[in-house]
C-alpha positions as CSV (number, residue, x, y, z in Angstrom):
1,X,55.0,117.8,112.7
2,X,52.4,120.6,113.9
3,X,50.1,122.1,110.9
4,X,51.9,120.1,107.6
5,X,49.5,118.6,105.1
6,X,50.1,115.8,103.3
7,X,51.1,115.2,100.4
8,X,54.1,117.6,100.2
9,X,55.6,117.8,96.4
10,X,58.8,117.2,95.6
11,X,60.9,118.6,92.2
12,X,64.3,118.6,91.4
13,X,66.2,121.8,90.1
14,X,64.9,121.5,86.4
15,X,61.5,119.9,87.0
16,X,61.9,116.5,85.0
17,X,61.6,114.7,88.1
18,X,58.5,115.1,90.4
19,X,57.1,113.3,93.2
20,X,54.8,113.2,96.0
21,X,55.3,112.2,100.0
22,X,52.2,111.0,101.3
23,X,53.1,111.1,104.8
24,X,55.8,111.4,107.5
25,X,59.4,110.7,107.4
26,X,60.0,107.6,109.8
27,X,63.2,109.6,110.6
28,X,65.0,112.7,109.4
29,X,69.1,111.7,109.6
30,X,72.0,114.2,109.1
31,X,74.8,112.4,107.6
32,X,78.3,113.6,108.3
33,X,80.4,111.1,106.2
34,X,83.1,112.1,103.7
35,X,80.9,110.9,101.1
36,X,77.8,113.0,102.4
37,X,80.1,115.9,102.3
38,X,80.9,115.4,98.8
39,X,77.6,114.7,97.8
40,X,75.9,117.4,99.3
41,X,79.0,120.0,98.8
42,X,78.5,121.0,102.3
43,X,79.1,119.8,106.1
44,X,76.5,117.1,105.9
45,X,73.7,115.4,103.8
46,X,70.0,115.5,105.3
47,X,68.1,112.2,104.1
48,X,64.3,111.5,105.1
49,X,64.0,107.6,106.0
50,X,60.4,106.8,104.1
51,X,58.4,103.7,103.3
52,X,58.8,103.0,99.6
53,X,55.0,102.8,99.3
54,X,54.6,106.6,100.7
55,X,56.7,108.4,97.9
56,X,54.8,108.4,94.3
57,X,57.5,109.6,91.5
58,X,57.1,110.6,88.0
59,X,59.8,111.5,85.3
60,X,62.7,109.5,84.1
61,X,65.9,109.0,86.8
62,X,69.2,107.2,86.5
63,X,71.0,104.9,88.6
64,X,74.2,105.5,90.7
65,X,75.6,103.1,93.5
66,X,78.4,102.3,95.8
67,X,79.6,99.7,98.1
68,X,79.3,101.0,101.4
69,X,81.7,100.6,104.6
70,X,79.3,97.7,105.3
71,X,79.7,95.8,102.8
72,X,76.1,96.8,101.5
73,X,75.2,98.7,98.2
74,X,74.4,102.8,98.3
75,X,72.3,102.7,95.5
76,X,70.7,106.4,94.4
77,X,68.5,107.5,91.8
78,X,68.8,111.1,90.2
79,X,67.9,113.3,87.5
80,X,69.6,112.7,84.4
81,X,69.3,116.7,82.9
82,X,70.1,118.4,86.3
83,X,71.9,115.8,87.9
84,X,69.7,116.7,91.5
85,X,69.9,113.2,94.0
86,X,66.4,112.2,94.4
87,X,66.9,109.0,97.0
88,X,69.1,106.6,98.2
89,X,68.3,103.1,98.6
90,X,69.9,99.8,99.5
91,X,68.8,97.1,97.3
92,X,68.4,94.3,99.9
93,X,65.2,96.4,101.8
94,X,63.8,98.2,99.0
95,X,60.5,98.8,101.0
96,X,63.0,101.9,102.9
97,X,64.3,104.5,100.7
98,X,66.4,107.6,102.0
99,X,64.7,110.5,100.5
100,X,67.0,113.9,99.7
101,X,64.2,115.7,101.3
102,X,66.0,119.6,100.6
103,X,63.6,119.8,97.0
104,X,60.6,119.7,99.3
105,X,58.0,122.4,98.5
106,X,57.5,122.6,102.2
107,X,60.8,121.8,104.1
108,X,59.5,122.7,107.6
109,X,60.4,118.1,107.8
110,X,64.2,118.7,107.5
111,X,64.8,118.9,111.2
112,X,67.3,116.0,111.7
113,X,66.4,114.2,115.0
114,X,69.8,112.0,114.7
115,X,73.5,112.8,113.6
116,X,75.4,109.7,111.7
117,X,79.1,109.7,111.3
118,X,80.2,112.0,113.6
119,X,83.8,111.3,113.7
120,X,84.2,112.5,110.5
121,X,82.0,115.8,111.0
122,X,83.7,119.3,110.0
123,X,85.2,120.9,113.4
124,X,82.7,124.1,113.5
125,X,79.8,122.6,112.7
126,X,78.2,122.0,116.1
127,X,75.4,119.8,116.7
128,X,72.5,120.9,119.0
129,X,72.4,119.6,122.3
130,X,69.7,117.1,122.7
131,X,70.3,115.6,119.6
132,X,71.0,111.4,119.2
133,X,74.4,110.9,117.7
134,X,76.8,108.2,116.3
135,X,80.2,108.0,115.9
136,X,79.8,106.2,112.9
137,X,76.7,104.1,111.2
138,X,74.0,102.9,113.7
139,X,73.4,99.1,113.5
C-alpha cells in the first residue's frame, strides 16, 4: 500500500486491548458467511491474514472457538470488558492469525482483494468487478 508506515496501532473500543502490526497483511479477505454476518452485525466480516510474528499485543483477551464447516477449529480472541474480536486463529497453524483489522488507527489496509462465501452473501451487496471470489471457503 502507497504512503502507510509501519507499525500501524491497533485498540479495541475501550482500550484494554492494544497492539501493534508491524507490517503488511499477506491478504485482506471479506467474509460473507452466516457466521461473519453475525459476528460482524453487518453484510460481511473483513479479516487481515498476518504472520503471528508481525502483530505484538498487550492487555488481557479471552478465548472463543468453533468447529468450522471443515472440520477445523475457529478459534478467536477478544476483549473481555468490551467484548471487540481482536483475531481469529486456527489452532493447527498458529504462525497465521486472521486479524479484525476495522480498530486500525489507519484503516487505508481494509481493501479486501478476495470475497469468501459468496453463496451465502446478502442480495444487494454487490461486489466490485475485478475482485477474486468463492462460492464458499478456498482450499
Amino acid at each position: 500500500m502507497d504512503n502507510i508506515t509501519y507499525p500501524i496501532k491497533g485498540a479495541c473500543q475501550c482500550g484494554g486491548v492494544t497492539y501493534d502490526l508491524l507490517e503488511p497483511p499477506l491478504l485482506v479477505a471479506a467474509c460473507h458467511c452466516k457466521e461473519c454476518q453475525k459476528l460482524s452485525t453487518s453484510a460481511f466480516s473483513i479479516t487481515a491474514m498476518v504472520n503471528a510474528s508481525s502483530v505484538k499485543f498487550s492487555g488481557l483477551m479471552k478465548d472463543w472457538s468453533r468447529s468450522a464447516d471443515s472440520g477445523n477449529i475457529s478459534a478467536a480472541k477478544f476483549c473481555p470488558s468490551c467484548g471487540n474480536r481482536i483475531y481469529h486463529y486456527n489452532p493447527d497453524e498458529p504462525d497465521k492469525i486472521k486479524l479484525k483489522p476495522c480498530n486500525l488507527s489507519d484503516t487505508r489496509i481494509i481493501k479486501p482483494t478476495v470475497h469468501v462465501w459468496v453463496s451465502e452473501k446478502q442480495d444487494w451487496f454487490n461486489i466490485p468487478e475485478g475482485v477474486k471470489t468463492f462460492d464458499k471457503q478456498p482450499q
